[in-house]
N, C-alpha and C positions, 0 to 999 in steps of 0.2 A: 165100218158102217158109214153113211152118208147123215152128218150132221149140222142142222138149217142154226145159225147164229143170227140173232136182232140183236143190232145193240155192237154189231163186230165191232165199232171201232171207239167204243167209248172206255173206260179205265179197265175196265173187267172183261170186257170183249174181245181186246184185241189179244189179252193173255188166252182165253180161252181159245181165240184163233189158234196162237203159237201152240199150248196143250194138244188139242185134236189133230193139229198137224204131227207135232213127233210121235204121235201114239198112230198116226198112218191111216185115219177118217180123212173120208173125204168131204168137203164143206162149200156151201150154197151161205153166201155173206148177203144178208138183206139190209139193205141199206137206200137212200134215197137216189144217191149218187150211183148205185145201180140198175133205178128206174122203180123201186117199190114203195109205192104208198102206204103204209103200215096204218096207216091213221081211217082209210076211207078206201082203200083197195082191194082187189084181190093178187093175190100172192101164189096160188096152188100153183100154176103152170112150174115155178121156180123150187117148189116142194116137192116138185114127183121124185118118187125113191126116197124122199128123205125118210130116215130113222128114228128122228130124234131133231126136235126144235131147242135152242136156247135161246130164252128170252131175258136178255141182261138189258134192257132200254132204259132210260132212263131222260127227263126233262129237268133241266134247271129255272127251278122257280120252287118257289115255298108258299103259293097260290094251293089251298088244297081244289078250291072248284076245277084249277085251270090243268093240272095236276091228274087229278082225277080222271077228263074230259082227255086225257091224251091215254093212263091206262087202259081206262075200258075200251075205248076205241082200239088200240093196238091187239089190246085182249081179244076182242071179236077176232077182229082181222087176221088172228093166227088161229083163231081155232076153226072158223070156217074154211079159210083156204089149208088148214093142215086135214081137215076131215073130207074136203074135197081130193088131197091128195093122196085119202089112205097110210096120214102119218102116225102112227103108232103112240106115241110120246110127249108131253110138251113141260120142259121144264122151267119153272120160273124165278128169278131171285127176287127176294125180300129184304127185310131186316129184321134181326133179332129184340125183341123186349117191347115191339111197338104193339102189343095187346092192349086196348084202352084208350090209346092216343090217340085219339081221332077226330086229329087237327093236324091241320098244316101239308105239308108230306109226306108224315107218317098218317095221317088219315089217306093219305091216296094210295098210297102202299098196302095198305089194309082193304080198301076199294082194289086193288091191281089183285089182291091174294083175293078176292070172292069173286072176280072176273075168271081168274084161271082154274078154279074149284066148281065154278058153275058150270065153266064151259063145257063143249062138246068132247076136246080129245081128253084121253088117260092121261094125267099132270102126275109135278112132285113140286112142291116148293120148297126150295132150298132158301132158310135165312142163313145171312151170316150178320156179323159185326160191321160197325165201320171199317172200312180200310187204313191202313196205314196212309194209303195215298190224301186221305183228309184233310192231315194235316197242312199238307201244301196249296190243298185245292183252300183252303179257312184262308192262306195267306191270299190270296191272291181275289175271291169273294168277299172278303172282310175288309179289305182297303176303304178305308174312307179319308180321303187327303193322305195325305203322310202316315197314319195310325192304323193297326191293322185291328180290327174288333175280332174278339173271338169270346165264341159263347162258352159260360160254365158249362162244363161236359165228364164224366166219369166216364169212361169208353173200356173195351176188350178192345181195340184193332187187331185187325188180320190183314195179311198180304193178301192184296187182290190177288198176285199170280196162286195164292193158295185156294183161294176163291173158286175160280179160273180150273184149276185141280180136279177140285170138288165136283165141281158144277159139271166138269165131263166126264167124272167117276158114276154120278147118278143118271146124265143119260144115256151112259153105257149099259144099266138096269134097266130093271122093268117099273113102271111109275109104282110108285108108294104114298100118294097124298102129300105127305109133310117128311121128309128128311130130316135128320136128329142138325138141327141146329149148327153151323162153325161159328167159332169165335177163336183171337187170338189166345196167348201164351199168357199174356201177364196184362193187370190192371193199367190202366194212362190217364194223366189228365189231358186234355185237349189244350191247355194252357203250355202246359210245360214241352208237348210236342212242337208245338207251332216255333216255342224262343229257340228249341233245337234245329227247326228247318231255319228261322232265319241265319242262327247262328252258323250251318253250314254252308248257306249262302253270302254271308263274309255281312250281311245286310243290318242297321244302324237302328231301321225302320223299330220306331215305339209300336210296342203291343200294348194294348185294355183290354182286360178280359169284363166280359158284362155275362148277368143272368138273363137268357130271353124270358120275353114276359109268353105266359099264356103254357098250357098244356106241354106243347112242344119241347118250351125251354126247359119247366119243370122236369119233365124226362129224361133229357141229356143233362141235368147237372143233377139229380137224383142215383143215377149208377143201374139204373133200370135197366139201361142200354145195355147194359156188358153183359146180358142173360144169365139163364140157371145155370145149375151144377149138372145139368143132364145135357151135355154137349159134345161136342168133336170141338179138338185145341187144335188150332195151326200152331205151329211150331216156331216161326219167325219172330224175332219182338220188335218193335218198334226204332231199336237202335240199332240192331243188325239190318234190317231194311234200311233205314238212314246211312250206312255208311255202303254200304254195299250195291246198292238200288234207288236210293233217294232223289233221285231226279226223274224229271218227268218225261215220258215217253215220244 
């Protein structure tokens, strides 16, 4: 099948690239640097044939307006030009346990899932977990001077290549609305992740762990994050990813 990826080249993108490649799909990478406007464009010309959209996009900002103002818009922009192409499908990822939240970028997340549930084509939204990959991404966002801030956090991580997996397990179906939930293998604190990345990185660098204030933080250090009992378990734990995988792409 001919599979449209947004979002190829971000932490879960480019795994999903590699998936639908050894699985022998053919793939239409939409990306800016390929000439698509996702935000304000049209895209169908680049959709014809396709089978099946993934939509792994994502912005860096913890703005929910700003946040929000990039989902929906990306939202439109694939379901119109996937409905203009006759695309069958459009898959989208989420996060697991953000029912409520709705603040911050879990509120935009929550906006991005009623953008794709509205839309015109046949959806499935797949949540997962945080990623393992988090914890690197905390070190490196969390830098303030010398010290790296990391928020109180209860987390399930899962490997994004497991993500990645998934993600092109369900668009190889037929849409189902909501997909049963991934989450990783075993419980984590975000604290104790992050003094393991540094520590693999041989790095000196003080960590603080702080509680965010406001809704958002409440959540992540509440355990809320790591979902129910009615889920699909990746299989990877956080320190077989760490020693195996733990560098960045």
């Amino acid at each position: 099948m001919k599979i449209a990826v947004a979002g190829a080249t971000g932490t879960v993108g480019r795994y999903v690239v590699d998936v639908a490649r050894e699985r022998g799909h053919r793939l239409v990478l939409l990306s800016r640097r390929a000439g698509h406007d996702l935000t304000s464009g049209d895209v169908s010309a680049a959709l014809a044939g396709v089978d099946a959209i993934v939509d792994v996009l994502g912005i860096q900002t913890l703005s929910r307006r700003r946040a929000t103002r990039f989902f929906e818009a990306t939202s439109d922009t694939l379901h119109r030009s996937g409905a203009r192409a006759g695309v069958p499908h459009l898959v989208a990822l989420s996060i697991v346990g953000i029912d409520g939240v709705d603040s911050s970028y879990y509120g935009a997340k929550l906006a991005h899932e009623r953008a794709v549930e509205t839309g015109i084509l046949p959806h499935t939204v797949l949540r997962a977990a945080q990623f393992h990959e988090f914890a690197r991404q905390t070190v490196s966002r969390g830098a303030f001077g010398p010290v790296v801030i990391v928020p109180k956090a209860r987390l399930r991580p899962v490997a994004a290549h497991e993500v990645a997996g998934e993600l092109v397990r369900v668009a190889e179906g037929d849409p189902a609305g909501r997909a049963t939930d991934l989450v990783g293998p075993r419980d984590e604190i975000l604290w104790d992740m992050v003094r393991a990345v540094l520590a693999q990185d041989g790095s000196r660098r003080p960590a603080r762990q702080i509680a965010l204030p406001g809704r958002m933080g409440a959540a992540m250090a509440s355990g809320r994050l790591r979902g129910t009992d009615e889920v699909r378990r990746g299989v990877v734990t956080f320190s077989e990813w760490l020693r195996s995988a733990g560098v960045p792409r």
